[in-house]
C-alpha positions as CSV (number, residue, x, y, z in Angstrom):
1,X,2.8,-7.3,14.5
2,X,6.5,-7.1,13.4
3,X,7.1,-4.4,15.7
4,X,9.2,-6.0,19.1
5,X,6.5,-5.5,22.5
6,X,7.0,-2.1,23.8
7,X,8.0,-0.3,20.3
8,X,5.5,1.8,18.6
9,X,3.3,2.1,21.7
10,X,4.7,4.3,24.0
11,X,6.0,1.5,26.8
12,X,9.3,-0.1,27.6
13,X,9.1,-2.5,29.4
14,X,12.1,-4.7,30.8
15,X,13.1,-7.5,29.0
16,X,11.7,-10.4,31.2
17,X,8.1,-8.8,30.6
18,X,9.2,-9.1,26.6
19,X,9.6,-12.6,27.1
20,X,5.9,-13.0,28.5
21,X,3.3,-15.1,26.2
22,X,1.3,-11.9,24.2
23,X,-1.9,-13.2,26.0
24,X,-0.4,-12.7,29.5
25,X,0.9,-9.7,28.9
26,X,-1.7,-7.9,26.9
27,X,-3.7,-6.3,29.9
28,X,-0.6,-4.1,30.5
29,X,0.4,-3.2,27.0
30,X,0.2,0.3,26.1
31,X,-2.2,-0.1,22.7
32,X,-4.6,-1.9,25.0
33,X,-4.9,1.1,26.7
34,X,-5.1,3.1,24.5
35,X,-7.7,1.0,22.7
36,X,-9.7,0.8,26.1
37,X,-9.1,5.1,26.2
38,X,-11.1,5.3,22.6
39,X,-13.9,3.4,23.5
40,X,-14.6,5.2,26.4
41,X,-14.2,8.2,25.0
42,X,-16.1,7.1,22.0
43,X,-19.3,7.4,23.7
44,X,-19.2,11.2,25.1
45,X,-18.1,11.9,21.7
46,X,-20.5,10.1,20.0
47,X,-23.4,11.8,21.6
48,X,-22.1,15.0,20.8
49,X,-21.0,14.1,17.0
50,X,-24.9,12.4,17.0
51,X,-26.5,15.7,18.9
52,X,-24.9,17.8,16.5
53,X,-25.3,16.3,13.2
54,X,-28.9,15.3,13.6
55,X,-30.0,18.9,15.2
56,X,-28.5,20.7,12.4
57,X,-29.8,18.2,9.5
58,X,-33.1,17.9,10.8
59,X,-33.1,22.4,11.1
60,X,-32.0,22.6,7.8
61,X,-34.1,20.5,6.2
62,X,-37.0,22.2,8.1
63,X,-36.2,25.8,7.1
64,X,-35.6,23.8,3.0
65,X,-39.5,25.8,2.7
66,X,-37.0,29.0,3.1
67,X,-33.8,29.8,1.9
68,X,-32.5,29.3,5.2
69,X,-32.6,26.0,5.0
70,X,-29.6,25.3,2.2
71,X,-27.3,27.2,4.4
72,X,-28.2,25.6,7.4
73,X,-27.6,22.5,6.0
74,X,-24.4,23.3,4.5
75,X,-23.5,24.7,7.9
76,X,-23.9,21.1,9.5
77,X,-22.1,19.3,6.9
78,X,-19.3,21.1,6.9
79,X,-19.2,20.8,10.7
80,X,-19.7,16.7,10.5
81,X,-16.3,17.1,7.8
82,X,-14.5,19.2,10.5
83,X,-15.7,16.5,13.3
84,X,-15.0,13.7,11.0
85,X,-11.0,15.7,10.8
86,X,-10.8,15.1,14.4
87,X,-12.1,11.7,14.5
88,X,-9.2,10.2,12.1
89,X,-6.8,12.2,14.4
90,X,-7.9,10.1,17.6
91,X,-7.9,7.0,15.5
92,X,-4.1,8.0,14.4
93,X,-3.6,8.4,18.0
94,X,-4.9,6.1,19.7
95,X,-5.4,3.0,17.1
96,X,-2.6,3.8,15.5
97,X,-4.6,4.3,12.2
98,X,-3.5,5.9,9.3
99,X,-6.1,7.1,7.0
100,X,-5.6,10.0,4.1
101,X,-7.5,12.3,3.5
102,X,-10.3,12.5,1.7
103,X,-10.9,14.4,-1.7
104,X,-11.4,18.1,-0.7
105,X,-14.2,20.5,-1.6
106,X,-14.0,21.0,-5.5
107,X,-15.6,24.5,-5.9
108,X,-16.8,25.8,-9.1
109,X,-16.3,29.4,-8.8
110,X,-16.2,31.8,-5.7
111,X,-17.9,32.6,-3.2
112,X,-20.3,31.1,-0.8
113,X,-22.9,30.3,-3.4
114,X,-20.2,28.1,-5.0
115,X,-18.9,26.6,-1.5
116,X,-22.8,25.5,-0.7
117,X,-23.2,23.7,-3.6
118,X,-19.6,21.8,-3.6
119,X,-20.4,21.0,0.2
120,X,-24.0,19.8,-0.5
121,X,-22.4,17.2,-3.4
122,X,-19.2,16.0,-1.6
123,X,-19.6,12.7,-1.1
124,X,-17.5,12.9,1.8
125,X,-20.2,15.4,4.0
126,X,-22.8,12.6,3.7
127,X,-20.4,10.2,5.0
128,X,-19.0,12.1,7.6
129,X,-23.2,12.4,8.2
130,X,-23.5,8.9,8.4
131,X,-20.8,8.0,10.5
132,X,-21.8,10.4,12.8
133,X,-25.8,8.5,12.7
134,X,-23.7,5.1,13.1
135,X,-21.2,5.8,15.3
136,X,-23.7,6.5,18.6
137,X,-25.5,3.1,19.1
138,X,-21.6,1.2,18.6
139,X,-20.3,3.5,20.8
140,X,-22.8,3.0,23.2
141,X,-22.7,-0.7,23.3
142,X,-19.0,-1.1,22.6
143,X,-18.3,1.3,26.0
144,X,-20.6,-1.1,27.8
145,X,-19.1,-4.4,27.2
146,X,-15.9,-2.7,27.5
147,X,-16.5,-1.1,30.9
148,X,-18.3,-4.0,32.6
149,X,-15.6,-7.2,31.1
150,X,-12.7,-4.6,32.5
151,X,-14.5,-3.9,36.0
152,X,-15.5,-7.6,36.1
153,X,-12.0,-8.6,35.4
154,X,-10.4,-6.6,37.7
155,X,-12.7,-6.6,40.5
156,X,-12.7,-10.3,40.7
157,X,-8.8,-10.6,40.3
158,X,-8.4,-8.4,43.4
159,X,-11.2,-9.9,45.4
160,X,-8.5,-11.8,47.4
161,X,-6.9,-8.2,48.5
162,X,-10.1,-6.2,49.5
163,X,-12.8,-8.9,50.4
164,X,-12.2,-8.2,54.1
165,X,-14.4,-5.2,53.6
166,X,-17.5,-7.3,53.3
167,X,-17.2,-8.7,57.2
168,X,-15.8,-5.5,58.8
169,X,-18.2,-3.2,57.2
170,X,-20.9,-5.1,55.7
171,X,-22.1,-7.4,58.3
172,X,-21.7,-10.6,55.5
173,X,-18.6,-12.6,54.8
174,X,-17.9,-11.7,51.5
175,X,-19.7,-11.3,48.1
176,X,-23.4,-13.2,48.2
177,X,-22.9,-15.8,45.3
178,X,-26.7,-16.7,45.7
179,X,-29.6,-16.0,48.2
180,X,-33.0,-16.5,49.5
181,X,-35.0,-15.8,52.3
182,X,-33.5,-18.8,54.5
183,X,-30.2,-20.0,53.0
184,X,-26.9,-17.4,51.7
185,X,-23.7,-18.5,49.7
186,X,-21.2,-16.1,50.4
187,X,-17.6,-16.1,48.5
188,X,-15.7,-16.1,52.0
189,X,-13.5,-19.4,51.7
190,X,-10.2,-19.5,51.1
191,X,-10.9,-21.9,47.8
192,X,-13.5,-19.8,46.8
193,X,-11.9,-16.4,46.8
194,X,-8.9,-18.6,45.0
195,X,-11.9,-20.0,42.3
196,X,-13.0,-15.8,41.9
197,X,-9.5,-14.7,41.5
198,X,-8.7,-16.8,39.2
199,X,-12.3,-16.0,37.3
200,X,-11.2,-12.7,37.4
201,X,-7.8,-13.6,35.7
202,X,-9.7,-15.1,33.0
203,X,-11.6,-11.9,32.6
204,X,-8.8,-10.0,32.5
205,X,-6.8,-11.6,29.8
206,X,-9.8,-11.7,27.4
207,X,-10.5,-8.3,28.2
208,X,-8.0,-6.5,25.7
209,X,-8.8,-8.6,23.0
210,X,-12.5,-7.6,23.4
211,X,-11.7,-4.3,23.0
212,X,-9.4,-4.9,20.0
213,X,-12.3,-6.7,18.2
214,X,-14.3,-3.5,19.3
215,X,-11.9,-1.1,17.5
216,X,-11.9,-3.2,14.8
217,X,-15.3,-2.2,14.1
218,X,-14.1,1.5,14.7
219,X,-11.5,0.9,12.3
220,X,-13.6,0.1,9.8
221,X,-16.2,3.0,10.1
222,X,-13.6,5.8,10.3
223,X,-11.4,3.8,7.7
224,X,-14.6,3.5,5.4
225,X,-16.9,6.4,5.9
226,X,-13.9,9.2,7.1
227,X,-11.4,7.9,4.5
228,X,-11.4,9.2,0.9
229,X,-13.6,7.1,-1.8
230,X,-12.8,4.5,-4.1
231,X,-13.1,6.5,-6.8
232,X,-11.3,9.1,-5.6
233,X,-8.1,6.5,-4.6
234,X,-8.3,5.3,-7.8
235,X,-8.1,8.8,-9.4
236,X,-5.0,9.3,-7.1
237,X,-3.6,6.1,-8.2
238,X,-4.2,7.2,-12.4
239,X,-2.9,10.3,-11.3
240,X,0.1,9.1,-10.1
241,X,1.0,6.3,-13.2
242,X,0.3,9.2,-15.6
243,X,2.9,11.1,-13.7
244,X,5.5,7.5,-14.0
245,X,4.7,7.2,-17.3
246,X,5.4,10.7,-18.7
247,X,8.4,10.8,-16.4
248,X,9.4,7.4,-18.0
249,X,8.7,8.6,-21.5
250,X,10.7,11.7,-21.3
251,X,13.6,9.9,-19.9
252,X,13.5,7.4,-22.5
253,X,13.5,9.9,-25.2
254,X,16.7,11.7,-23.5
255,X,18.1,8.3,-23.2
256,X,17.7,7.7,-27.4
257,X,18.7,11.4,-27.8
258,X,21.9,10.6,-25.6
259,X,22.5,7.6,-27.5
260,X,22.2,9.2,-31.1
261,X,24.7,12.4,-29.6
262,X,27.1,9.7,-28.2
263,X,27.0,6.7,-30.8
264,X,25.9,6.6,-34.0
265,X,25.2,10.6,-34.8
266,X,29.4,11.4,-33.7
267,X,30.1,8.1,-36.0
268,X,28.6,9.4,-38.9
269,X,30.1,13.1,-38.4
270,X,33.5,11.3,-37.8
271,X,32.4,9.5,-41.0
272,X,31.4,12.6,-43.5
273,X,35.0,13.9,-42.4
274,X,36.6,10.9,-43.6
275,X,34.7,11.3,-46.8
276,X,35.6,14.0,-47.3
277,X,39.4,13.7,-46.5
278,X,39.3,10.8,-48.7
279,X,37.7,12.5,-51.2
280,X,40.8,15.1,-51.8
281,X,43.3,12.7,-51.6
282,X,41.7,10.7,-54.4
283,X,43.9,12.3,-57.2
284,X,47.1,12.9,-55.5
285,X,47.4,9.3,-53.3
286,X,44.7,6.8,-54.6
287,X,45.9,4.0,-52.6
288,X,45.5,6.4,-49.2
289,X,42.1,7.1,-50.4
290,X,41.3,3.6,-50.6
291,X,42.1,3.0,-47.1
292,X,40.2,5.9,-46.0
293,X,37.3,4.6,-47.6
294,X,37.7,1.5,-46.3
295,X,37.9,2.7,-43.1
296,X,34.8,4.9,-43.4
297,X,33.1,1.4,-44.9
298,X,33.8,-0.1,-41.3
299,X,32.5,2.9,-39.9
300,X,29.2,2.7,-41.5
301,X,29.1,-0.7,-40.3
302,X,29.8,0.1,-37.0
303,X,26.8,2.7,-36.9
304,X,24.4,0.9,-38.5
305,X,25.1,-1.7,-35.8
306,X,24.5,0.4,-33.3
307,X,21.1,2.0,-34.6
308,X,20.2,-1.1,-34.7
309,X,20.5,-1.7,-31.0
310,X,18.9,1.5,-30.2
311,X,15.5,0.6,-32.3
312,X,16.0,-3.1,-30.6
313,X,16.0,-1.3,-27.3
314,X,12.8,1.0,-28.2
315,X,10.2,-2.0,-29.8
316,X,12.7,-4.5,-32.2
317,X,10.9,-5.4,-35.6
318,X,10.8,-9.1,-34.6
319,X,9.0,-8.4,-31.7
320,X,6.0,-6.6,-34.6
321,X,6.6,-9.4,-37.1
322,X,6.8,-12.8,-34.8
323,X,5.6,-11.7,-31.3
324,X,7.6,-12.4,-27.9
325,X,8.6,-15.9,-28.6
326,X,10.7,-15.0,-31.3
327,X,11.6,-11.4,-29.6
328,X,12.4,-12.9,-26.3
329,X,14.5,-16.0,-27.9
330,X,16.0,-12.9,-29.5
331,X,17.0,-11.4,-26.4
332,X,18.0,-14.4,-24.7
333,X,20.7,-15.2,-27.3
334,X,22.4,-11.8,-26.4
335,X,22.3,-13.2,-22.1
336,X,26.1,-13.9,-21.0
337,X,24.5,-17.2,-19.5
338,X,22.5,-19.9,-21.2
339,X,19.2,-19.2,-21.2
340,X,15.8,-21.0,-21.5
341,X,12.6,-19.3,-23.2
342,X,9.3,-21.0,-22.8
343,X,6.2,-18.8,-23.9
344,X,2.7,-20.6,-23.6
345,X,0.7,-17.9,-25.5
346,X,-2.6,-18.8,-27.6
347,X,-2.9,-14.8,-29.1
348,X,-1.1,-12.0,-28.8
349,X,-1.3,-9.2,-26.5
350,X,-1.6,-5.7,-27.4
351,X,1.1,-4.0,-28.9
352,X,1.5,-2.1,-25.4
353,X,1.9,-4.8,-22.9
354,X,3.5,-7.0,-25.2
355,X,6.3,-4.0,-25.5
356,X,6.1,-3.5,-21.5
357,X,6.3,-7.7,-21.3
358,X,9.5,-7.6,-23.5
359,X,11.1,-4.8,-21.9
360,X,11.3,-6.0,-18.8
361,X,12.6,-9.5,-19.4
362,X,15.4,-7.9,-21.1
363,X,15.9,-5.9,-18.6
364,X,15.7,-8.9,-16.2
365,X,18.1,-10.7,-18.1
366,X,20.7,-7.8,-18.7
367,X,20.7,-7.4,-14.6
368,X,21.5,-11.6,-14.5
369,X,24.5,-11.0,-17.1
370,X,25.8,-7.9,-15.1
371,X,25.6,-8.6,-11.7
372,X,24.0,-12.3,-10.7
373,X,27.0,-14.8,-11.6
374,X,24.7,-17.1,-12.7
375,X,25.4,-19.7,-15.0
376,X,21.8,-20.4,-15.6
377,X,18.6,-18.6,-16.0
378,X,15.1,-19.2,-17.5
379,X,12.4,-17.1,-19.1
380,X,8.6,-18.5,-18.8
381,X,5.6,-16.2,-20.3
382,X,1.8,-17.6,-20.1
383,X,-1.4,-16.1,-19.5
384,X,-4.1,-16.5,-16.3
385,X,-7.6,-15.4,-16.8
386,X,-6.9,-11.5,-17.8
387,X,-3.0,-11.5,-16.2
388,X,-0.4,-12.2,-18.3
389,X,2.7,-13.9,-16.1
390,X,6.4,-13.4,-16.6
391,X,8.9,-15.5,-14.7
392,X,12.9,-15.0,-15.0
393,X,14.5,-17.4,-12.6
394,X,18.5,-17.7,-12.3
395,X,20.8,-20.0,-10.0
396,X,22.9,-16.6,-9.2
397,X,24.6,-15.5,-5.9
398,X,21.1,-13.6,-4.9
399,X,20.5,-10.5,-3.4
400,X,18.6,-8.7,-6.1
401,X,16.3,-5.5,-3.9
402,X,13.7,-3.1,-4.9
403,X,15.3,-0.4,-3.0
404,X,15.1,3.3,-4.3
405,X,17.6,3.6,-6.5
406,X,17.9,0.3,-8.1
407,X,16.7,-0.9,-11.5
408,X,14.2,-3.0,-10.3
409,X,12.7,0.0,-8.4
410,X,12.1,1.4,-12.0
411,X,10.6,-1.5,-13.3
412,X,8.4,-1.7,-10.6
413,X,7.3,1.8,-10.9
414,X,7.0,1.3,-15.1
415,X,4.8,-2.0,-14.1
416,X,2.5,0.1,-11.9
417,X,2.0,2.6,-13.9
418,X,0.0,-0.2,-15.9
419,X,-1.6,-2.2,-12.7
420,X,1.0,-4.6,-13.4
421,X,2.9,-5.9,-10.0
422,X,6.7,-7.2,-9.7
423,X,7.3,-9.6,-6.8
424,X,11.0,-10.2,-5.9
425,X,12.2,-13.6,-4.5
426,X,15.9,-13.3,-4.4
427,X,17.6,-14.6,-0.8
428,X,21.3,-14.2,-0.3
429,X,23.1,-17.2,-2.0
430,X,19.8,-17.5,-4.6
431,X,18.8,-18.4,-6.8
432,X,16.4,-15.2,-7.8
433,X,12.5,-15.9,-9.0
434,X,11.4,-12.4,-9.9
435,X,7.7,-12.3,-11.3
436,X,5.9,-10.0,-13.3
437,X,2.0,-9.7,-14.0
438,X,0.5,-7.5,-16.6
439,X,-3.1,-6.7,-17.2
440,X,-4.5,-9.0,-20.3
441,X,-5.3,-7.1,-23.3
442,X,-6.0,-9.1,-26.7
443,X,-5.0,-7.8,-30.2
């Protein structure tokens, strides 16, 4: 893990036991105790999670001849949801596992008629059901390998401390290594309780990564069977991009509104007053109204340019007409450095990722001409299987970060909001290799 030894696991230890190899110093690490502390309370738990889940199932679907048996069975599932609750809460205690929760009850209607029925189809009682079927015979033989490598381990590393007890008080000289009725081989020599100390060591050390594969296997039921669905992840996830992409919607229509208020809308008011100005001076001083007009001429000029811009920003016409060769060679010859476009496309993607695609290489490239110092940068587009792949690369001073706040944090979220991914290669010094990939739709 990232994390230095003794962070995150509730142990600081001095800094010579830091320096210690991580398989010599696992068996006194903090998360191996507390990995060793859930299996061994996996199994007490276990029996009850299994004693209640299976008493209550099997009663309700005995009484299912009456109409005690529904509520019964309700009953239990609710309580294997409320045990499954406290079985992520170990695991974020002691494994250090993070699951969410999973999709709630969805009731339709009130009352308890309507709480049966959404507890009988959540997907999430069954589970919790199953996990608490599954989780008895792992625990059970999880706690025993645990237990007997730890007491092996430990037993044997400290034979060297406490094997005096065999002569004093049991009448042999130390633990009987084999035996019959006329010969005994007893560990009682000095090189032989050295050899069973140092078997013990062994033990020892691979003890807490037993465990740790153990848990793994925990991990995996409560991450799999206590966690929320796939479907339901995946509903979060839409959930969430619908929210980006209205949020990134309405802010780019206040962004045109702004621009029409700021640029070309006060141009054109500034423009009718002219007119009109220029229209009363007509008869008394023609040559005044000629300049006016010719001012209001480079006015109109000046605001068509700029509506111009604004529909470029938005979806440009060349980008329709020609596709994102043309519409990206387009952008590039507006880049403050030189730039290189190579697009390897056989057909066009649809009109909304090829709008998403061209947006954010401009946007790439208007970040290099504002704040990379490059003199260089290149643009490559081409397809994979069902991703389409952009690559803007520059030799600039580096640095660029995906930090709230930034542009590139926007892009990232407008990408997402898509299942498209931006990855970010951009040391100190550069040069920056920022990648995009967007889902492949044909025309």
């Amino acid at each position: 893990m990232a994390m230095e030894y003794g962070q995150g696991y509730g142990l600081d230890l001095p800094e010579r036991h830091r320096r210690l190899p991580a398989g010599l110093r696992a068996p006194i690490e903090a998360r191996h105790w507390r990995e060793l502390s859930f299996v061994l309370l996996s199994l007490p738990i276990s029996v009850l999670f299994f004693t209640y889940a299976v008493t209550m199932v099997s009663l309700g679907a005995g009484l299912l001849v009456t109409f005690l048996g529904i509520p019964v069975l309700a009953a239990g599932l609710a309580g294997c949801r409320g045990l499954g609750s406290l079985e992520r809460a170990r695991a974020r205690g002691l494994l250090d596992l993070e699951v969410s929760e999973p999709e709630p009850l969805r009731m339709r209607g009130e009352g308890f008629m309507a709480w049966m029925g959404a507890v009988l189809k959540s997907g999430v009682s069954w589970r919790s059901l199953l996990y608490a079927v599954l989780q008895l015979p792992w625990a059970t033989f999880s706690f025993v390998v645990a237990v007997n490598f730890w007491v092996i381990g430990w037993t044997l590393l400290t034979y060297p401390l406490w094997f005096w007890v065999f002569p004093l008080y049991g009448g042999q000289g130390g633990i009987q290594l084999y035996g019959d009725e006329s010969h005994r081989i007893y560990l009682d020599n000095a090189f032989e309780i050295t050899v069973t100390a140092l078997v013990g060591l062994l033990f020892t050390l691979a003890t807490p990564w037993i465990v740790r594969a153990l848990t793994m296997v925990d991990r995996l039921l409560v991450h799999g069977l206590l966690g929320p669905s796939r479907l339901a992840t995946r509903v979060v996830e839409l959930e969430s991009d619908r929210g980006v992409v209205v949020d990134t919607a309405a802010a780019d229509l206040r962004r045109i509104e702004r621009d029409l208020h700021d640029g070309a809308q006060a141009r054109l008011v500034a423009l009718a007053m002219d007119l009109g100005l220029a229209k009363e001076k007509l008869a008394e001083d023609p040559q005044a109204a000629a300049r006016m007009v010719d001012e209001a001429h480079g006015e109109v000029k000046t605001a068509l340019q700029e509506l111009r811009d604004l529909a470029r920003g938005i979806h440009p016409a060349v980008l329709t007409d020609r596709g994102l060769d043309a519409a990206l060679s387009s952008v590039a010859s507006r880049c403050t450095v030189p730039v290189e476009v190579q697009v390897d496309l056989v057909q066009r993607p649809v009109p909304a990722i090829e709008g998403i695609a061209y947006f954010t290489v401009s946007e790439l490239l208007q970040n290099i001409s504002k704040h990379a110092r490059a003199t260089w940068a290149g643009v490559d587009v081409w397809r994979v299987e069902n991703r389409l792949m952009i690559q803007v690369v520059d030799n600039g001073v580096g640095g660029a970060d995906t930090s709230a706040g930034s542009g590139l944090a926007g892009l990232t979220e407008r990408l997402d909001a898509v299942d498209g991914i931006l990855v970010v290669d951009s040391p100190k010094g550069g040069p920056t290799r920022i990648t995009a990939e967007l889902p492949w739709r044909a025309v």
